[in-house]
GUDO-386656 format. One record per residue: x, y, z of N, C-alpha, C in turn. Coordinates in nm, 3 decimals. Layout:
N
<<X,Y,Z>,<X,Y,Z>,<X,Y,Z>>
...
END
This chain:
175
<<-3.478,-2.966,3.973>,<-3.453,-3.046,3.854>,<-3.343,-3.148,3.879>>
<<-3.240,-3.119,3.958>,<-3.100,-3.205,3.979>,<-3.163,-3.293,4.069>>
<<-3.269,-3.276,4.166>,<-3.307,-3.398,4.277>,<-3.445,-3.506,4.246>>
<<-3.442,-3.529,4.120>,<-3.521,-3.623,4.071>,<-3.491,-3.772,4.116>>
<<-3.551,-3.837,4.141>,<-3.475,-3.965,4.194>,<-3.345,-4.003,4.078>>
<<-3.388,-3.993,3.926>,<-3.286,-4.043,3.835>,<-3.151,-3.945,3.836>>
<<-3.170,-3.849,3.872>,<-3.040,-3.730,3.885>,<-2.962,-3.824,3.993>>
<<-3.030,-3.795,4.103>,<-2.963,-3.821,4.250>,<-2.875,-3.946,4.219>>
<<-2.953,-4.065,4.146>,<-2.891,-4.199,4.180>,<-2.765,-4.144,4.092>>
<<-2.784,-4.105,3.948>,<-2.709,-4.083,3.833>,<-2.571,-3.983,3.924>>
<<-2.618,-3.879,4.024>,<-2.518,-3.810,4.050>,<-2.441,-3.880,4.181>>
<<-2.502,-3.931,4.251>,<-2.450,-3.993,4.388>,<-2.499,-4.159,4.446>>
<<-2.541,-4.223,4.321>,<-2.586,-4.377,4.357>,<-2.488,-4.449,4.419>>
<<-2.368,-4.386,4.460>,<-2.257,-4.515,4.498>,<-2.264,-4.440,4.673>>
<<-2.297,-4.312,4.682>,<-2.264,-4.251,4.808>,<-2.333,-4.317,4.919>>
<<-2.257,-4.364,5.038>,<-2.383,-4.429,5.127>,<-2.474,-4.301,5.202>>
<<-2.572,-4.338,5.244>,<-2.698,-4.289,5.334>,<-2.726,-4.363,5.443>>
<<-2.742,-4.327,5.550>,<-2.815,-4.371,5.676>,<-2.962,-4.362,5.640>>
<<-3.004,-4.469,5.686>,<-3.129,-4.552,5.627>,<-3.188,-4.635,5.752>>
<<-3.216,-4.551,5.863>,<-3.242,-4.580,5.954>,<-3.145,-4.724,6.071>>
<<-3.091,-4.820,6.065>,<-3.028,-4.858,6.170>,<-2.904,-4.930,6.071>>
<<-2.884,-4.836,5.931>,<-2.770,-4.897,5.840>,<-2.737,-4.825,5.754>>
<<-2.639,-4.792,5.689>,<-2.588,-4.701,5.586>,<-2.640,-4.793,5.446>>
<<-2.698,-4.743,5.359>,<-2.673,-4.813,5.201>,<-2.647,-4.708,5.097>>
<<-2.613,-4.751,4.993>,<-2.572,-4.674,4.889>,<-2.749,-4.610,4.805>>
<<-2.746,-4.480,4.768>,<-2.838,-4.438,4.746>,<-2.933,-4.526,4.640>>
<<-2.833,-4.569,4.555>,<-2.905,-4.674,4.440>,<-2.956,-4.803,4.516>>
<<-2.872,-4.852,4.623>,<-3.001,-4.929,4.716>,<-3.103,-4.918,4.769>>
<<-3.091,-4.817,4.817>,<-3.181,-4.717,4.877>,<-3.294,-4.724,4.807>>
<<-3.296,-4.657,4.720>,<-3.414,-4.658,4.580>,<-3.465,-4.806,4.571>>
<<-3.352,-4.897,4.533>,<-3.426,-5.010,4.489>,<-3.493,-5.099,4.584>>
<<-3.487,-5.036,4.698>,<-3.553,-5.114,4.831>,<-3.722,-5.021,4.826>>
<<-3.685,-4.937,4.826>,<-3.815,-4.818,4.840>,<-3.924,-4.859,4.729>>
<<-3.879,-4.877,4.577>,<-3.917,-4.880,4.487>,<-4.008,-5.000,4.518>>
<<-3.982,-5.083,4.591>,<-4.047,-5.238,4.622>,<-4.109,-5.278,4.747>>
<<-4.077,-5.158,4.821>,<-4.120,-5.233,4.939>,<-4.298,-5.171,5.005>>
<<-4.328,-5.273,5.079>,<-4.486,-5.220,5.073>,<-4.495,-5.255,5.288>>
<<-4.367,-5.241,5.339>,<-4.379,-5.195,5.479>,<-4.483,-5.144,5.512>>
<<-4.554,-5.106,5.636>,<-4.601,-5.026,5.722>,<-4.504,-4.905,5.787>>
<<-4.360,-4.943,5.792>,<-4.271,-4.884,5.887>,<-4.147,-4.876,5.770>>
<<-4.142,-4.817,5.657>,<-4.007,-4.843,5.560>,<-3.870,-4.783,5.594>>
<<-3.834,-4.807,5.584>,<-3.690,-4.728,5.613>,<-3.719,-4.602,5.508>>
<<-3.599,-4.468,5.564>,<-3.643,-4.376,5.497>,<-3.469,-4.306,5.477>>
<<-3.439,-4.239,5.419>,<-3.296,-4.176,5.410>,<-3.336,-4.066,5.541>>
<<-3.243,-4.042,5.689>,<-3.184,-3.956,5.744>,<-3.117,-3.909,5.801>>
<<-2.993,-3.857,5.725>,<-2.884,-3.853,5.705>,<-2.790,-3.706,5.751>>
<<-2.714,-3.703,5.862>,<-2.652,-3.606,5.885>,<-2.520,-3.549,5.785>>
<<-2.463,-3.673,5.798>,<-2.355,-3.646,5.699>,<-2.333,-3.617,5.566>>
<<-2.479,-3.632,5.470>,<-2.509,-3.587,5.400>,<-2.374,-3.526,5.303>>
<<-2.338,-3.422,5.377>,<-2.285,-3.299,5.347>,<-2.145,-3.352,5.322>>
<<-2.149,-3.431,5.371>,<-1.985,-3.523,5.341>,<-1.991,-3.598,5.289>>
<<-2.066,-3.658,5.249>,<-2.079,-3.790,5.205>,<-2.089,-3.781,5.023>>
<<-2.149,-3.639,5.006>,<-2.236,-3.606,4.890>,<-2.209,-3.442,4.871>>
<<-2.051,-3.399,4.899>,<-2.116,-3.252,4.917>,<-2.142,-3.158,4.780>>
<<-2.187,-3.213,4.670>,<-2.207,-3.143,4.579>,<-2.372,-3.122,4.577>>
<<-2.461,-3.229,4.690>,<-2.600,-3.174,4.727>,<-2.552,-3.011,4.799>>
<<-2.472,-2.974,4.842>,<-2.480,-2.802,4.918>,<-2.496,-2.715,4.795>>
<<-2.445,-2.752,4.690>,<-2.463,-2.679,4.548>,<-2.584,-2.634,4.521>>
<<-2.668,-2.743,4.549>,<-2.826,-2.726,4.502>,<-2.886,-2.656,4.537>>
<<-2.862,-2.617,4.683>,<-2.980,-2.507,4.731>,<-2.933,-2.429,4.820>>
<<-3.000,-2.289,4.900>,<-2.926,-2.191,4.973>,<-3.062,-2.214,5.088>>
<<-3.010,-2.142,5.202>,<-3.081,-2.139,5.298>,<-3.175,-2.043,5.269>>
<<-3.325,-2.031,5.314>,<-3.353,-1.904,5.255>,<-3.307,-1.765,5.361>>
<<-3.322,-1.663,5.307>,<-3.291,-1.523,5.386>,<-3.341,-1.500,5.485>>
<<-3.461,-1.601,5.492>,<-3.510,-1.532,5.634>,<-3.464,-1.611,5.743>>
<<-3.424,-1.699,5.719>,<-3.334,-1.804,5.797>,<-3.154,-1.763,5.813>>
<<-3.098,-1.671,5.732>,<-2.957,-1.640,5.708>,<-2.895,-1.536,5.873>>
<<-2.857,-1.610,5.886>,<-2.760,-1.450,6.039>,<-2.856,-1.481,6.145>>
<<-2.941,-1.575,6.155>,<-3.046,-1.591,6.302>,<-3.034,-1.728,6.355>>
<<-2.903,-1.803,6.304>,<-2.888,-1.941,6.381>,<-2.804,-1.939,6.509>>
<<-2.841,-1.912,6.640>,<-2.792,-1.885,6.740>,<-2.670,-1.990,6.759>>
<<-2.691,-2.125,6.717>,<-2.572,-2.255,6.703>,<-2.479,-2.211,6.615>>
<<-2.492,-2.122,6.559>,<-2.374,-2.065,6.475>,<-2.264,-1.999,6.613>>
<<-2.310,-1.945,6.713>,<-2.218,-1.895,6.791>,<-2.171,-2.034,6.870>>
<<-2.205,-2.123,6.876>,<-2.079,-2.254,6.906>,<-2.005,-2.323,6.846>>
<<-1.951,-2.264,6.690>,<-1.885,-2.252,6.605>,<-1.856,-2.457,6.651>>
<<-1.770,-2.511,6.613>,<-1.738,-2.686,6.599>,<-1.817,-2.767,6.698>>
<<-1.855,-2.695,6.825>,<-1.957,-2.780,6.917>,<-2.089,-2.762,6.867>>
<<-2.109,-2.723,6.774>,<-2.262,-2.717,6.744>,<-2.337,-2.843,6.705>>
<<-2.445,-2.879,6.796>,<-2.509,-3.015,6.712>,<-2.516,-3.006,6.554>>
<<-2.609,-3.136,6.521>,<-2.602,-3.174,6.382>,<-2.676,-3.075,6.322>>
<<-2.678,-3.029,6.238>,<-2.778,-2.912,6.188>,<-2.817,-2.920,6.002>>
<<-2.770,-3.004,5.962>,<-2.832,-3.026,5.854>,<-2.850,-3.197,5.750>>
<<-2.995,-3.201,5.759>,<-3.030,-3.305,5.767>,<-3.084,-3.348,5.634>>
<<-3.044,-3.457,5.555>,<-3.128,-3.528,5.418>,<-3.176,-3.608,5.464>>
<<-3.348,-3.601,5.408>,<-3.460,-3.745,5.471>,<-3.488,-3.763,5.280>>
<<-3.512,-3.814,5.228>,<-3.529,-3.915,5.147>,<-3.623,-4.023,5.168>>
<<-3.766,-4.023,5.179>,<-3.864,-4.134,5.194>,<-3.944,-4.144,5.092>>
<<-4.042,-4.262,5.105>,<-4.142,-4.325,5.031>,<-4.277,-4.318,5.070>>
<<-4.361,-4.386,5.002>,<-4.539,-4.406,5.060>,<-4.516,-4.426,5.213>>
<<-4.568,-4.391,5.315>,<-4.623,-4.420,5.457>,<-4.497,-4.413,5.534>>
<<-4.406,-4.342,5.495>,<-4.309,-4.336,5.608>,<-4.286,-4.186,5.650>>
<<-4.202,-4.166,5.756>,<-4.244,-4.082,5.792>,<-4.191,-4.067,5.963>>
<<-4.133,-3.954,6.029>,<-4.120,-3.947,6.157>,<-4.215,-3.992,6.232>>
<<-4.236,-3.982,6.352>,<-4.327,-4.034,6.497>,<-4.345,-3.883,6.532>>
<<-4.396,-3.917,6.624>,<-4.443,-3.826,6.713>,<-4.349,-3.775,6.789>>
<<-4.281,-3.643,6.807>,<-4.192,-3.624,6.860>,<-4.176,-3.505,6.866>>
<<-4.044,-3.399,6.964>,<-4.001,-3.290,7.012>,<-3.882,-3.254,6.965>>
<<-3.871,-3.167,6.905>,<-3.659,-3.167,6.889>,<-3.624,-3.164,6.960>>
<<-3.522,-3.256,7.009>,<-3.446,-3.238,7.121>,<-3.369,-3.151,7.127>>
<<-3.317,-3.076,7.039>,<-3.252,-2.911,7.024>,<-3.275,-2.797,7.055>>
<<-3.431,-2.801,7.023>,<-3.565,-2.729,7.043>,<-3.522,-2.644,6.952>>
<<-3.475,-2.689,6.790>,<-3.431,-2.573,6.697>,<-3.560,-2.530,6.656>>
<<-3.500,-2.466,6.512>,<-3.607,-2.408,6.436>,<-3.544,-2.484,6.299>>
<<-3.640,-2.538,6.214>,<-3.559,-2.589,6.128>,<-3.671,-2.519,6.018>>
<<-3.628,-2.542,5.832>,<-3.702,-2.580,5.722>,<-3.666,-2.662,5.667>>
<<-3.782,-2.729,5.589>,<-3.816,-2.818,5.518>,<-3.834,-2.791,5.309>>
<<-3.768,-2.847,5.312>,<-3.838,-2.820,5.154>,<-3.887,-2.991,5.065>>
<<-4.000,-2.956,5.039>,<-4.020,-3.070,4.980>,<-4.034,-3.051,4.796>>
<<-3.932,-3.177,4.804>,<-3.923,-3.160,4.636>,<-3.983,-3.263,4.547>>
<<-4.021,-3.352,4.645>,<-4.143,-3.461,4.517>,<-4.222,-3.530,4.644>>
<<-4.364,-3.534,4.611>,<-4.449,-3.626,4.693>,<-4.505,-3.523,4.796>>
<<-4.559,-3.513,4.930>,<-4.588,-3.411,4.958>,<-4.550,-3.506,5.132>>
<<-4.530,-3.381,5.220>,<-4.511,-3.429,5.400>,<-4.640,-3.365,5.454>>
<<-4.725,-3.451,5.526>,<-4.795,-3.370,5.632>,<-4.717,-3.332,5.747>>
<<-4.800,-3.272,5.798>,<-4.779,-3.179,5.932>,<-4.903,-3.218,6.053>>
<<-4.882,-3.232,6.138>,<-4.956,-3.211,6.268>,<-4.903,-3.203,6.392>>
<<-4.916,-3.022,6.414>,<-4.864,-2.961,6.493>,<-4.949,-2.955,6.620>>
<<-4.926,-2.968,6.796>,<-5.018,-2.991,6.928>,<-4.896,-2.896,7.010>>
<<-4.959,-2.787,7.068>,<-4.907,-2.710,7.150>,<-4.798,-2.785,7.295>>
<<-4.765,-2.752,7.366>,<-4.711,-2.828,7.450>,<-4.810,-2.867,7.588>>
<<-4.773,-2.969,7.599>,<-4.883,-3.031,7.752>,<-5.001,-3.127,7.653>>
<<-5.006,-3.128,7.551>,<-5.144,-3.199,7.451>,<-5.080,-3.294,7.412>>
<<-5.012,-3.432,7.445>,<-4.970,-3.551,7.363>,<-5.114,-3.613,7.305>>
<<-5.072,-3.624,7.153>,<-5.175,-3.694,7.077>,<-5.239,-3.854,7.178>>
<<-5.366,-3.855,7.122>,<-5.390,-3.988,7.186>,<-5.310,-4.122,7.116>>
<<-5.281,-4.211,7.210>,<-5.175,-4.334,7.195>,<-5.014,-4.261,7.177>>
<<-5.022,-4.154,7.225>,<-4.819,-4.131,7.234>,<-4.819,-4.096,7.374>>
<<-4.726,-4.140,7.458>,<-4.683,-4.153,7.582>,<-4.585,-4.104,7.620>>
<<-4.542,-3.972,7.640>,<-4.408,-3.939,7.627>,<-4.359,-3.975,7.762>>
<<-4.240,-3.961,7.789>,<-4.165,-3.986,7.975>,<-4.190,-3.883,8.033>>
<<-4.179,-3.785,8.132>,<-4.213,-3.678,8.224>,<-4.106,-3.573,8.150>>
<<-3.970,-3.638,8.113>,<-3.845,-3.521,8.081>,<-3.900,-3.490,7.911>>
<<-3.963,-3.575,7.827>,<-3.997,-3.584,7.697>,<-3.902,-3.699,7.618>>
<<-3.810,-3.742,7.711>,<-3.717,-3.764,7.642>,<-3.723,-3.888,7.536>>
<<-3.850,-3.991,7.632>,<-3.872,-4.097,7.548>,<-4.031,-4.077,7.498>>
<<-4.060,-4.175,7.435>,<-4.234,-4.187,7.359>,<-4.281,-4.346,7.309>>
<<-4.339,-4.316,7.396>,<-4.424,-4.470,7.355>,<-4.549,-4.446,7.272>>
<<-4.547,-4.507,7.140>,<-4.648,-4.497,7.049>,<-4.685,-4.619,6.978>>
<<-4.771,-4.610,6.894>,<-4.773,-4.738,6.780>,<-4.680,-4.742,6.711>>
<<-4.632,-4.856,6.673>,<-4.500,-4.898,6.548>,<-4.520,-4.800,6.455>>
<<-4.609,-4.787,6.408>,<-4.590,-4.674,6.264>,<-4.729,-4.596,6.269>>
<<-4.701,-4.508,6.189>,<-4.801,-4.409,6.133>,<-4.920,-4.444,6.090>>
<<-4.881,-4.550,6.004>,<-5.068,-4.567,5.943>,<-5.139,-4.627,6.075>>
<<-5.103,-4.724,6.109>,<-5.138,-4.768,6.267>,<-5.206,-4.660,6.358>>
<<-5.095,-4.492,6.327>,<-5.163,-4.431,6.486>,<-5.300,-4.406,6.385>>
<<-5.235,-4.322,6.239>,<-5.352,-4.221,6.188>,<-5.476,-4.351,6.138>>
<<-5.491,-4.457,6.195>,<-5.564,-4.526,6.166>,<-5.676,-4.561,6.304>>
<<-5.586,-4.542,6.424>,<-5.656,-4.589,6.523>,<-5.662,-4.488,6.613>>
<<-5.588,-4.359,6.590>,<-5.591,-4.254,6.695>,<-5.636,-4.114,6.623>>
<<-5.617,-4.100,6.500>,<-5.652,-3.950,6.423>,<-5.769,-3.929,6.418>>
<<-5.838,-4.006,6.477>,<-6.012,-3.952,6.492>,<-5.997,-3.896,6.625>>
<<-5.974,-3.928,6.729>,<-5.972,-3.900,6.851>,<-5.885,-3.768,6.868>>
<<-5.806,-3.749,6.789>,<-5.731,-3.634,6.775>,<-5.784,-3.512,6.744>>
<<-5.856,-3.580,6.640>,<-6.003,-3.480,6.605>,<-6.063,-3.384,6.676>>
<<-6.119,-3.510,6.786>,<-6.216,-3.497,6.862>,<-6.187,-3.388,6.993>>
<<-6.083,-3.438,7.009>,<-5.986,-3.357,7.134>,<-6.019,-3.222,7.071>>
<<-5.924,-3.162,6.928>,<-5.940,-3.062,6.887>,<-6.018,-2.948,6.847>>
<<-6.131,-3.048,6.836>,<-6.252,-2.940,6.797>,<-6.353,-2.939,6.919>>
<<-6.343,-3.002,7.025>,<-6.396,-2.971,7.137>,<-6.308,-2.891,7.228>>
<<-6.193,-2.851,7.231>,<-6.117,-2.823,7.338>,<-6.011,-2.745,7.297>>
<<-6.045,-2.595,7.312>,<-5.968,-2.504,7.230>,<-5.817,-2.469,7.271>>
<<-5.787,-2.558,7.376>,<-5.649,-2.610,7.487>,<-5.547,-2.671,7.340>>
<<-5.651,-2.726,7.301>,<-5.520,-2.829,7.202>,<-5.552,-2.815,6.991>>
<<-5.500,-2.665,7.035>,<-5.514,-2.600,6.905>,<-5.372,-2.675,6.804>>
<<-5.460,-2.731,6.730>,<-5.357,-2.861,6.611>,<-5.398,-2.756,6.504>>
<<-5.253,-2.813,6.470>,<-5.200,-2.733,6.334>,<-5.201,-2.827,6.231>>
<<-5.251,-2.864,6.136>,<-5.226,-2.936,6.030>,<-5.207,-2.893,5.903>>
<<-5.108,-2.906,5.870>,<-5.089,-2.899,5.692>,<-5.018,-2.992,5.622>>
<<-4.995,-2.978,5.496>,<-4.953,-3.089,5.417>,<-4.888,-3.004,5.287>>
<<-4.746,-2.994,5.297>,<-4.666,-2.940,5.198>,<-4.657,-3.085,5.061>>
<<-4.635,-2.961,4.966>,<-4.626,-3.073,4.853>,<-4.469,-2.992,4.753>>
<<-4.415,-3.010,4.678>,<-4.300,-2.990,4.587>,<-4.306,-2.820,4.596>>
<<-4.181,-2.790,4.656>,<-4.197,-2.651,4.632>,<-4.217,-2.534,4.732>>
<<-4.289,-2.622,4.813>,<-4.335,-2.546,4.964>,<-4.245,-2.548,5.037>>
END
């Protein structure tokens, strides 16, 4: 109920957000999103979050089955970034990619819904190119682009070739 877009701006519209290669204030944020009809939009993801805004930690708890099993908890101040606000719109959305942490993370989605498409390791989707270490990826500029010119072929891979067992789902508010 508190993370409605009108709460958020109402509770933290002045706080900035990383917004992909720039910080803006959340009420910018919105009013860019609200208008923009990109292929590639900027999206809120934000480490600092937690500083920036820390009365979002109020809102929610980790769940239990996640509580006492974060092994980065034993590198107490060296621990990478570990908690993350994404904030997006229509068609945006991560790439194709690996954690470089190789954590375990959750997700909760609270308005609009995220797909999922999960490929075992050694199966790069068709049109993503990763480097030999993983470290880089060459893909199409954006999403609608790949799932426009490559998600058939992805298909195809999958249901012929029981090597590249894809996971797909699509959480919506709540999940």
């Amino acid at each position: 109920k508190t993370w409605s877009k009108e709460q958020l701006v109402a509770r933290f519209g002045d706080a900035p957000f990383t917004c992909g290669p720039c910080d803006l204030p959340l009420r910018e944020f919105y009013a860019y999103a609200d208008r923009n009809l990109d292929d590639t939009p900027l999206f809120v993801f934000d480490r600092l979050f937690h500083e920036r805004a820390p009365g979002l930690l109020e809102d929610y708890e980790v769940p239990d089955v996640f509580r006492g099993r974060d092994l980065f908890d034993l590198l107490g101040e060296g621990r990478p970034a570990f908690r993350w606000l994404l904030i997006a719109n229509k068609r945006s959305g991560s790439k194709w990619h690996i954690d470089p942490n190789k954590t375990c993370a959750w997700n909760a989605v609270v308005r609009g819904r995220k797909r999922w498409l999960l490929l075992p390791p050694g199966c790069p989707p068709p049109g993503v190119h990763p480097s030999s270490d993983g470290g880089e990826v060459t893909q199409p500029v954006s999403l609608v682009e790949w799932f426009h010119n490559f998600y058939h072929q992805l298909r195809r891979n999958a249901d012929t070739n029981a090597a590249w067992d894809l996971k797909e789902a699509t959480c919506g508010p709540g999940d």
